[in-house]
C-alpha positions in Angstrom: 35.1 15.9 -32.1 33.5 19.4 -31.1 31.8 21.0 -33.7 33.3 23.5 -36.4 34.1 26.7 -35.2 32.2 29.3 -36.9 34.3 32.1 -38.7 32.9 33.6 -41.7 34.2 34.3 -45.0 32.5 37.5 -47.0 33.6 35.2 -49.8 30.3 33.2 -50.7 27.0 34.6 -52.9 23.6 32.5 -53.8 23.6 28.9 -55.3 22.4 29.7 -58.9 19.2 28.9 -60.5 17.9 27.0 -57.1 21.2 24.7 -56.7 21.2 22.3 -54.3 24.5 21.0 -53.5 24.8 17.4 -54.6 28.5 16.4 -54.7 31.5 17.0 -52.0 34.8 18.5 -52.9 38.0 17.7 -51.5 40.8 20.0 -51.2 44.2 20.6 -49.4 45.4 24.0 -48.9 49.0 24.2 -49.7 49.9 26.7 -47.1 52.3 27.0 -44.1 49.6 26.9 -41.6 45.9 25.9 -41.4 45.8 29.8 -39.6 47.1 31.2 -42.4 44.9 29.3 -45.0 42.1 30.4 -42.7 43.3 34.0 -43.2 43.5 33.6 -46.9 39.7 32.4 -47.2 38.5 35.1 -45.5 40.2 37.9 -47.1 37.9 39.8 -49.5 40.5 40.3 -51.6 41.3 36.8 -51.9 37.6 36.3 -53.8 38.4 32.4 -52.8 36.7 30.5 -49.7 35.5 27.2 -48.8 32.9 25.8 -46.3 34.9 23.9 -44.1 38.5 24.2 -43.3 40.3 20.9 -40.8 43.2 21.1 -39.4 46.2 19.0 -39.0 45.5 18.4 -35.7 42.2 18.2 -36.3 40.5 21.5 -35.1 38.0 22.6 -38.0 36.1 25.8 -39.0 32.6 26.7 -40.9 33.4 29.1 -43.0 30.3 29.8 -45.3 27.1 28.0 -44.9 26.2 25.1 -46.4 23.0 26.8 -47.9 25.6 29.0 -49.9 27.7 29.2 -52.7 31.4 29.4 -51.3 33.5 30.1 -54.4 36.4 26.8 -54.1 35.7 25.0 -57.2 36.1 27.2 -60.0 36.4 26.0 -63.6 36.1 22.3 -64.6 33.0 19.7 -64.5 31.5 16.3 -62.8 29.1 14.7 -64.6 26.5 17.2 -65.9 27.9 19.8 -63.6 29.6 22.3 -64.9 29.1 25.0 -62.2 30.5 22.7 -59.2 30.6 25.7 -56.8 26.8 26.2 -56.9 26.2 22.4 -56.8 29.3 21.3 -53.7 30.4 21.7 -50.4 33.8 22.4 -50.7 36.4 21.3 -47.8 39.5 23.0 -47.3 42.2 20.2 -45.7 45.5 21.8 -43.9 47.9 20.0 -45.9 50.6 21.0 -48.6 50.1 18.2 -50.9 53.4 16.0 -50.5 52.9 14.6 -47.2 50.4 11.9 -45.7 47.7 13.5 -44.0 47.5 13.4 -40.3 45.0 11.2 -38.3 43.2 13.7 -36.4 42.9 15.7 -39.3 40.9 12.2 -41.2 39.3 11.4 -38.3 37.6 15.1 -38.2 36.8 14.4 -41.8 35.4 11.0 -41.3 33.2 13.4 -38.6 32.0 16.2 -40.5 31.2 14.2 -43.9 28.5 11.8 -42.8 26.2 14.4 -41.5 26.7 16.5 -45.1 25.9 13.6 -47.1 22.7 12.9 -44.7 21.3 16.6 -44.9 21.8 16.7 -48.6 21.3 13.3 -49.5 24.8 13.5 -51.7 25.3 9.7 -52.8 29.3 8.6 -51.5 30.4 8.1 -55.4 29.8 11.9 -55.2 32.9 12.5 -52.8 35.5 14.2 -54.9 38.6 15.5 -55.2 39.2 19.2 -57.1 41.4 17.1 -59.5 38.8 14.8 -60.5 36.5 17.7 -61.7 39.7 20.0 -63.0 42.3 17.4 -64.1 44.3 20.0 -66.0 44.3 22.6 -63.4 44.4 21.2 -60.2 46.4 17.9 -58.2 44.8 18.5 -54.5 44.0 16.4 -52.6 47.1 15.1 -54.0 48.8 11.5 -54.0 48.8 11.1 -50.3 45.4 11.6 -49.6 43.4 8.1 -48.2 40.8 7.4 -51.0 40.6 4.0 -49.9 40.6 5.1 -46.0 36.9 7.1 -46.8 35.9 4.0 -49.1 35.9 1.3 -45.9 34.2 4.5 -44.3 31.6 4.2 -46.7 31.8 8.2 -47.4 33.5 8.0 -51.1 32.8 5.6 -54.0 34.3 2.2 -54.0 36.3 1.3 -56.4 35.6 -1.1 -59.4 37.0 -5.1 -59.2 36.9 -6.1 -62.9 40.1 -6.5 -64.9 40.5 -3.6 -67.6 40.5 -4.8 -71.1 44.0 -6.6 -72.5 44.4 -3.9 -75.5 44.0 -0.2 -73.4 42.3 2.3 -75.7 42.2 6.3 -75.3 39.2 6.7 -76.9 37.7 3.5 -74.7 39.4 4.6 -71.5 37.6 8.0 -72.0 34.4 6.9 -72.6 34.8 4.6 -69.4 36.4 7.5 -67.7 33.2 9.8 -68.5 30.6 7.5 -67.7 32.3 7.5 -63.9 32.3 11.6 -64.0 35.2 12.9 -65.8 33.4 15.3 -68.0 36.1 18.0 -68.2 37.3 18.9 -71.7 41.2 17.8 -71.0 43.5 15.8 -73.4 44.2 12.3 -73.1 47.6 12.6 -70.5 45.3 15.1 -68.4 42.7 12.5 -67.8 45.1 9.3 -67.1 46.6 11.8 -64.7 43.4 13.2 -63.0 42.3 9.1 -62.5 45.9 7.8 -61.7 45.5 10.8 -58.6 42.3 9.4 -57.5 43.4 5.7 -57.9 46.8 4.8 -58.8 48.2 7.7 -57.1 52.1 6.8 -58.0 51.8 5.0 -61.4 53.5 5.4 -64.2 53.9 4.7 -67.6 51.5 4.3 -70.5 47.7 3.6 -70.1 47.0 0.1 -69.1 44.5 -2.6 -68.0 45.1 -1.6 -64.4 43.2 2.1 -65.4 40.2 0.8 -66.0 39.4 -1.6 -62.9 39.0 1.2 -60.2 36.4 2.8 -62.5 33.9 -0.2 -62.0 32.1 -0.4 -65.6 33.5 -3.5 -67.4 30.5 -3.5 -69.8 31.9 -0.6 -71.3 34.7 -2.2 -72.1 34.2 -5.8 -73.1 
């Protein structure tokens, strides 16, 4: 892969308060073209922008630098973060949301993450998707995305093993849920959908023993 093509976006300002960025997020673009959702993170008027934006085929373009606060996140929280654009790198994917995403367009993902994580020494359980930190705002990357792809990869969290508990809680399921980063104030359905995205991207139906085992912390639970 040839490295990013620089085209900057006015759309960026200062990390606050020192920020270092510390986790990744993950986004698709919705848009006819990767061109046009180049167009529309560079427009001033647009007051949105990302770092990094890939292509289906998997060209890809820096945007803001990583030093800076690109403005992709917006409201929502992950762990103790509740200003995400100050702490992230944000990465723009060309996709619309209801289609698998291409392999040159991973495989330029799978490129460009490892040398983020190294020169900010962001942990892989910190790879996230904007619906993990906004669950009742936001659905990209979407259903179709390949969680478990980046996983094997080693460049996103693996997923827990353990059986969830026989009697599914809310209250248990949240507290579960929170301890694996889901901080955002949302309602119970909001939650179970933002973790179903991550995990269980085409479940349905009531909460159930199955919601708990990707989030890896049985002691919470038994």
């Amino acid at each position: 892969m040839t490295a990013p093509l620089w085209h900057p976006s006015p759309n960026f300002g200062p990390r606050r308060l020192g920020a270092k960025p510390d986790i990744v997020v993950i986004h698709h673009t919705a848009m006819a073209s990767a061109e046009a959702a180049l167009e529309r993170l560079c427009d001033p008027s647009a007051e949105v922008s990302a770092h990094y934006l890939i292509a289906a085929d998997g060209r890809a373009w820096q945007m803001v630098a990583e030093v800076a606060r690109a403005w992709h996140a917006g409201a929502g929280s992950w762990g103790d973060v509740t200003d995400v654009n100050s702490r992230s790198v944000g990465i723009e994917l060309d996709n619309p949301g209801d289609t698998p995403f291409p392999a040159p367009l991973m495989a330029t993902l799978e490129a460009i993450l490892p040398g983020i994580l190294r020169r900010w020494s962001i942990p892989p359980e910190r790879v996230i998707g904007h619906s993990d930190m906004a669950p009742d705002r936001k659905t990209d990357p979407g259903p179709h995305f390949d969680w478990e792809r980046l996983e094997r990869a080693g460049l996103a969290g693996q997923r827990g093993q353990d059986p969830g508990p026989d009697a599914p809680e809310p209250d248990t399921f949240r507290t579960v849920a929170r301890h694996a980063g889901y901080t955002a104030d949302v309602d119970d359905d909001a939650l179970l959908a933002a973790v179903r995205l991550r995990y269980r991207p085409f479940a349905t139906g009531p909460l159930c023993p199955q919601d708990y085992t990707p989030l890896g912390h049985a002691a919470l639970w038994t």
